[in-house]
N, C-alpha and C positions, 0 to 999 in steps of 0.2 A: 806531704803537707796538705793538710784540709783549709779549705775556704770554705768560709762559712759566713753567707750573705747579712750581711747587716744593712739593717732597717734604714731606708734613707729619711734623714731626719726633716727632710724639708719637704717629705709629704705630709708627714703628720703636723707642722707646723702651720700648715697650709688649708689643713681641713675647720681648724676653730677658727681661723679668720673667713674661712670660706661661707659657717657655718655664721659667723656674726653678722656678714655683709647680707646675706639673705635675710635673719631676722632684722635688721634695721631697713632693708629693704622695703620686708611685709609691714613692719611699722611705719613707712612711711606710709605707702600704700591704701592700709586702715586709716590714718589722721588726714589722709588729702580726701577719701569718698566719706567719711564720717564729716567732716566740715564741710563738702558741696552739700550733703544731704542736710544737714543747717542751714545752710542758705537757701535754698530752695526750696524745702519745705516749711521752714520756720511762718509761722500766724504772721500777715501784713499788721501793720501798725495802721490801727483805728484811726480815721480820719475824724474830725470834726460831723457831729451829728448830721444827719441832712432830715429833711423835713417833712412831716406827713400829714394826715389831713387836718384842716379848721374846723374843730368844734365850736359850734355856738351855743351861749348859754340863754336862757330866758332872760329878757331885764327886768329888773329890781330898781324900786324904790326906795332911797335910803332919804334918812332925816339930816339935814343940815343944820346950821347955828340961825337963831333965828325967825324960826318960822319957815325954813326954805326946805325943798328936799332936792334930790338929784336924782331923776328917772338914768340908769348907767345898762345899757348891752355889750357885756364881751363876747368874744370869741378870742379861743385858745390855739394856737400854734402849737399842734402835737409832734414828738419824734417821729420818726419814719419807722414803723413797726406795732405802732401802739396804737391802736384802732378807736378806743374810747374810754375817758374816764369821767369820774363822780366830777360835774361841778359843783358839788356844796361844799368844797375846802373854798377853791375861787370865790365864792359867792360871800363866804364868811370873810375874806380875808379884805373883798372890797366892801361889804359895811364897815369892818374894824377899822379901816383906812381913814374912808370916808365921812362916815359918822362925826357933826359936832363939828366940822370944818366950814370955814365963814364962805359966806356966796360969792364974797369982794375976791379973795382967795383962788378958789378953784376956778373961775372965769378968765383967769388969766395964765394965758398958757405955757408958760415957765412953770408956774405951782403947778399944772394938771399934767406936764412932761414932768416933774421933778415924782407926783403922787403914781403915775403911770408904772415909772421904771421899777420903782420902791414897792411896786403891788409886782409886777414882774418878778423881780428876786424874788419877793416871798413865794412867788408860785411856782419858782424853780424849786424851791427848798421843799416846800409840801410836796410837789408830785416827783421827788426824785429825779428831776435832767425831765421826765416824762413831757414838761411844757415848755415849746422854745420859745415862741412869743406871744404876747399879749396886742390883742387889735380892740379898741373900742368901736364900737357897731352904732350904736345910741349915749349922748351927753346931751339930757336937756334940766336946764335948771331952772327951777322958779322959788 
């Protein structure tokens, strides 16, 4: 009588589970240092501009309604980064404002906070975010 060794079937059963528990293993592995390396390295979320130097511009004389004019000094509230730009968009945007508006008006300072803010926007919009605020330096009217 020959004996003749047969295969035990529960090593070979053994080996594809052996072999899937290690590739699910290495896949976890990859997805846990692939997502700390997202957290950690991923770009901080941009805060709120911060502020950098006051440019001052020359004052101008604008013409009022009248017969009156308005001698006006700004200075610009720049981003932090942005060293210096053109005041002649600001410089345009406060005659266009300005211009043709009653003396009774702009002397009162609800209308010159209301005309302020309103010159503000617009000089976010021209210099792109580039101007955070607006400071009047010189208001004299006659």
């Amino acid at each position: 009588m020959t004996v003749t060794a047969m295969p035990n079937s529960d090593t070979q059963d053994q080996r594809p589970r052996k072999r899937g528990k290690v590739i699910i293993a290495v896949l976890l592995v990859v997805l846990l240092l692939g997502g700390g390396a997202y957290f950690v390295l991923k770009p901080s979320k941009a805060g709120p501009p911060q502020p950098g130097p006051v440019d001052a511009l020359d004052s101008i004389q604008i013409n009022l309604s009248g017969g009156h004019y308005l001698r006006l000094g700004m200075a610009l509230q720049l981003r932090k980064g942005v060293s210096e730009i053109d005041g002649s968009k600001a410089l345009d945007a406060a005659i266009n404002l300005f211009s043709g508006q009653a003396l009774a008006d702009i002397n009162t300072g609800q209308t010159r906070n209301s005309l302020k803010a309103k010159l503000a926007s617009q000089l976010t919009t021209l210099y792109h975010g580039d101007v955070m605020g607006l400071y009047f330096t010189e208001f004299v009217t006659q």
